[in-house]
N, C-alpha and C positions, 0 to 999 in steps of 0.2 A: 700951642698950635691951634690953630682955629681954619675949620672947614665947613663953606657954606657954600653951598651946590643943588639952592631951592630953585623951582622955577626953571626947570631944566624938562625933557625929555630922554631922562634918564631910566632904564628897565635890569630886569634883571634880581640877581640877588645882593643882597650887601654881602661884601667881601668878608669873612670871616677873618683877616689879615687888619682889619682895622680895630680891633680890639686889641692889639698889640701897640697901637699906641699909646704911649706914657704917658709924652707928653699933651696929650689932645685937651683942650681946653669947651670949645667948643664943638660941636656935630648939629652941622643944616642940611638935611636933605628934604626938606617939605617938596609939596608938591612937583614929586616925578611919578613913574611909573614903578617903580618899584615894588618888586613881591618876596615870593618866600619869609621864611621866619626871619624875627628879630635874632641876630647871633647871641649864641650863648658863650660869652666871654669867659677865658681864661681867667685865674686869681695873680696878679700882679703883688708880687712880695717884698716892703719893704720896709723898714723901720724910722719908728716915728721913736724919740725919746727914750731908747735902749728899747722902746715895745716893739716887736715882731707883728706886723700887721698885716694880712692879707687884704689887697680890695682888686676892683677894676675899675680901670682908667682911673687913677689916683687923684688925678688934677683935672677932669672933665667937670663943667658949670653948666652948662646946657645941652641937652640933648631934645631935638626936634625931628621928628620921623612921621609927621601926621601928613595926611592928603596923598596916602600911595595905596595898595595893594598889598600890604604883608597881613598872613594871615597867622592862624597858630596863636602860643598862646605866650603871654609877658613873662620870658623869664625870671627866674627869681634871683640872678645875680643883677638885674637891675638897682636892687636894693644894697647893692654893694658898694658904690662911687659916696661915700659919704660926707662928699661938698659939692653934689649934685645941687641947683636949686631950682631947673627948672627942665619939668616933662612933659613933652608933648607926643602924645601916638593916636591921633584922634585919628577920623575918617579913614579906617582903614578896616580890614575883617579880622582883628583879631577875637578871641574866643578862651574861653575859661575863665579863672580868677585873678583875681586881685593878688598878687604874692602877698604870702602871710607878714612876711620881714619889710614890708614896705616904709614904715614905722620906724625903719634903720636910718634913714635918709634924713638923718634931724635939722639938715639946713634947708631942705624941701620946700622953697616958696613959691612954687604951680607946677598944679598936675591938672593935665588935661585928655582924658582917657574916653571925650565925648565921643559916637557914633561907630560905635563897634556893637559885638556879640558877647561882650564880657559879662559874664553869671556869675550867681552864687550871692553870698552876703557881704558885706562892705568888710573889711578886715577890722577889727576893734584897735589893731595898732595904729592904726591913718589917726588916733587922735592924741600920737605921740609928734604928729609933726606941726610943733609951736608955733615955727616961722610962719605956717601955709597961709598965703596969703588969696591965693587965685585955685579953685578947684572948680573940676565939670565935670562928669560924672554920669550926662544925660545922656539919653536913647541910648541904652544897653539892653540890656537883661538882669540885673539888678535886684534881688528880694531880700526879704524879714526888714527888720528896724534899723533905721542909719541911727549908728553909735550917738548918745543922748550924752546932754551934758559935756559936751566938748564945743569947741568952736565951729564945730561944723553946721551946729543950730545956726550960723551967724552969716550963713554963707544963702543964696539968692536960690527959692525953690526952682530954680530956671536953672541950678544946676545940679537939679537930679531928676528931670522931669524926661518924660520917654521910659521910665522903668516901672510896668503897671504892678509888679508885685514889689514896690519899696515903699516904706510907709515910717510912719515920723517927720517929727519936724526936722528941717522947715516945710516940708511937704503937707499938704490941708488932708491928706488921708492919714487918719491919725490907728495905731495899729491897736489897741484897745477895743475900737470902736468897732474893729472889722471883727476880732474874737471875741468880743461881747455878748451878739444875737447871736451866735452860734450856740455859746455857754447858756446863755439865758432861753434860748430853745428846747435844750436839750432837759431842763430843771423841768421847763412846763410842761414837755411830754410827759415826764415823768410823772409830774403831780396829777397830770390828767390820768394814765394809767390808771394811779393807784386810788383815785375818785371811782371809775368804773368799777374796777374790781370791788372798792369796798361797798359801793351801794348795789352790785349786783349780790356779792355775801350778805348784805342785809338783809336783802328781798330774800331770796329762799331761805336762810334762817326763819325769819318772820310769818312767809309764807307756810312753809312744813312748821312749824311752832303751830303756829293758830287751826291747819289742818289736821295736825297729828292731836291736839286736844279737844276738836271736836269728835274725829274717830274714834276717843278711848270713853267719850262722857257723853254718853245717851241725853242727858237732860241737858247739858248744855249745850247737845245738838240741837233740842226743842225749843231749847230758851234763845237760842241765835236766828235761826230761820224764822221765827214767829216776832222778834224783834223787826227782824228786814222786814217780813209783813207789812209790819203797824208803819213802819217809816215809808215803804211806799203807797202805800193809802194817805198819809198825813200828806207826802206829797203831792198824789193825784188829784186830792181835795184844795190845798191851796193854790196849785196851776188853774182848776176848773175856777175856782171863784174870780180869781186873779181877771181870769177872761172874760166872766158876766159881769166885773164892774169895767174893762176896758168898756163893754158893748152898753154897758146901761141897763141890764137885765135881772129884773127879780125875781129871785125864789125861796123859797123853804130852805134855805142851810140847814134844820133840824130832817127834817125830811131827806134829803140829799144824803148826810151824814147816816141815818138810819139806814137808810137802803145801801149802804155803803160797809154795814154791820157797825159805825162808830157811834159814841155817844154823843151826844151834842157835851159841849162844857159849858160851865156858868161862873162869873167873875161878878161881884155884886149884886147879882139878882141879874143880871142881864147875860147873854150867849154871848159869847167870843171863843175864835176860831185859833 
């Protein structure tokens, strides 16, 4: 049985009576007006080879529902017609997930689930379906890593684009790269921390070290400030000279040094400074 009823001005809900078709091979109702959820279909019971096999619509190949108004979310007996080959529920307001069991559907060669509210992670089972030839996937809601190492790499980043939190190929937002600088952020803070802390414990260490053994040792209090002394006199004498050879100006450096309380020094018989 084959039913095509696209391109119609058609509204309303689908008839939950038509899941009771057995033998339905096809289903087109593209473009109407159509709302309410997708029906959640009855298990049709019947045996294949002495096995006892529950499915719906046993002998459906195509199912097309895209370009209406149905809203809600993809049931999971979708996954149940297991010589389905081709899905279409695009442009329409559906919302939630991806059913987990989608993966059931091993003769699945297009699904097309573009221009909805569908969230969450891509199922890891969608890379049981071999045949899949034709997948879309775009402007949803969409996140984490689309399943690696399947065929899905192979498929046109045009068909999973409109999902800003999905990443992997074939997508050029590669998901590494996005926890990366967060990780490697988080290392540097770190190391910066524990930089501050340790050179702030140095400095007081170091500083109570060198103040507490001047406190305890009288003469090495005397031997420290009288060292500072002699080192800023050495340098207030070699800035002043510095400046009277900038200006070209002679004097007595023995004299200078004198009046200064220092000695003059001598290197071969001659003063140097």
């Amino acid at each position: 049985m084959v039913i095509r009823l696209r391109s119609n001005e058609f509204f309303g809900d689908i008839p939950q009576q038509i899941c009771r078709l057995s033998s339905l091979i096809v289903l087109d109702l593209a473009y109407n007006r159509l709302s309410g959820s997708i029906p959640r279909a009855s298990f049709v019971v019947h045996r294949k080879e002495g096995i006892r096999i529950s499915s719906v619509l046993p002998l459906v190949r195509m199912v097309d529902l895209s370009c209406n108004n149905l809203f809600g979310g993809i049931p999971a007996e979708i996954s149940s017609p297991f010589g389905l080959q081709s899905l279409n529920l695009s442009r329409n307001h559906l919302m939630g997930r991806i059913p987990e069991k989608i993966g059931g559907i091993e003769y699945l060669e297009s699904l097309d689930l573009s221009n909805n509210h569908l969230s969450g992670e891509i199922p890891q089972s969608i890379t049981s379906l071999t045949f899949l030839s034709q997948l879309d996937l775009s402007y949803n809601n969409f996140s984490g890593r689309i399943p690696s190492r399947t065929q899905l790499q192979s498929f046109d980043a045009l068909d999973f684009i409109g999902n800003p939190e999905l990443c992997g190929a074939p997508l050029l937002k590669n998901c590494t790269e996005n926890e990366g600088p967060q990780g490697d952020e988080n290392v540097e803070g770190t190391e910066i921390s524990w930089f501050y802390i340790g050179a702030a414990t140095g400095f007081v260490v170091g500083f109570w070290g060198v103040c507490g053994a001047l406190q305890c040792k009288r003469a090495w209090r005397h031997a420290f400030f009288k060292f500072l002394d002699s080192i800023k006199d050495q340098v207030y004498v070699a800035t002043f000279r510095q400046m009277l050879l900038q200006n070209n100006v002679g004097l007595d450096f023995d004299m200078f040094e004198m009046s200064k309380g220092l000695q003059p020094r001598r290197k071969g018989g001659k003063r140097w400074w």
